[in-house]
Steps between C-alpha positions, in 0.01 A plus 500: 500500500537284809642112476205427668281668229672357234494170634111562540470587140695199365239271714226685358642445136544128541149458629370596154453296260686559154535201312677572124287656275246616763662778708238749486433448875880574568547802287162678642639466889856671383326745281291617833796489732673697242262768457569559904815635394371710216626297208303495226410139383393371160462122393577472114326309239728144552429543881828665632442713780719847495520761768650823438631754773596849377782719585830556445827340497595113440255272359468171670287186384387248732410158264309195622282227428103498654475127433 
C-alpha cells in the first residue's frame, strides 16, 4: 500500500462519524475494506469488530479504537 493510499484511507476514516458508543458506521467501512483483502470479519455481541486472516507463521494483532 502506497503513502498516498494510506493517507487517502485515514481521510476517509476521519470523515465518519463515530462518536463513543455509536461506532457501527466505523466498524461497517473497515469490515468492507477488509473483506478486499480476504479477511474474514465478524462484529461480536459488545460491538468489537475482529478480522481474521489465515495462514501460517506469526500472528500479529492490530488494536484500535472506532470512536
Amino acid at each position: 500500500m502506497t503513502i498516498s493510499k494510506i493517507s487517502n484511507l485515514l481521510s476517509e476514516l476521519v470523515d465518519i462519524p463515530g462518536p463513543v458508543g455509536r461506532e457501527e458506521e466505523v466498524q461497517r467501512y473497515l469490515a468492507d475494506k477488509w473483506k478486499n483483502f480476504n479477511l474474514k470479519t465478524e462484529i461480536d455481541k459488545v460491538g468489537n469488530l475482529y478480522g481474521y486472516l489465515s495462514g501460517e507463521g506469526p500472528h500479529w494483532a492490530i488494536v484500535s479504537h472506532a470512536d
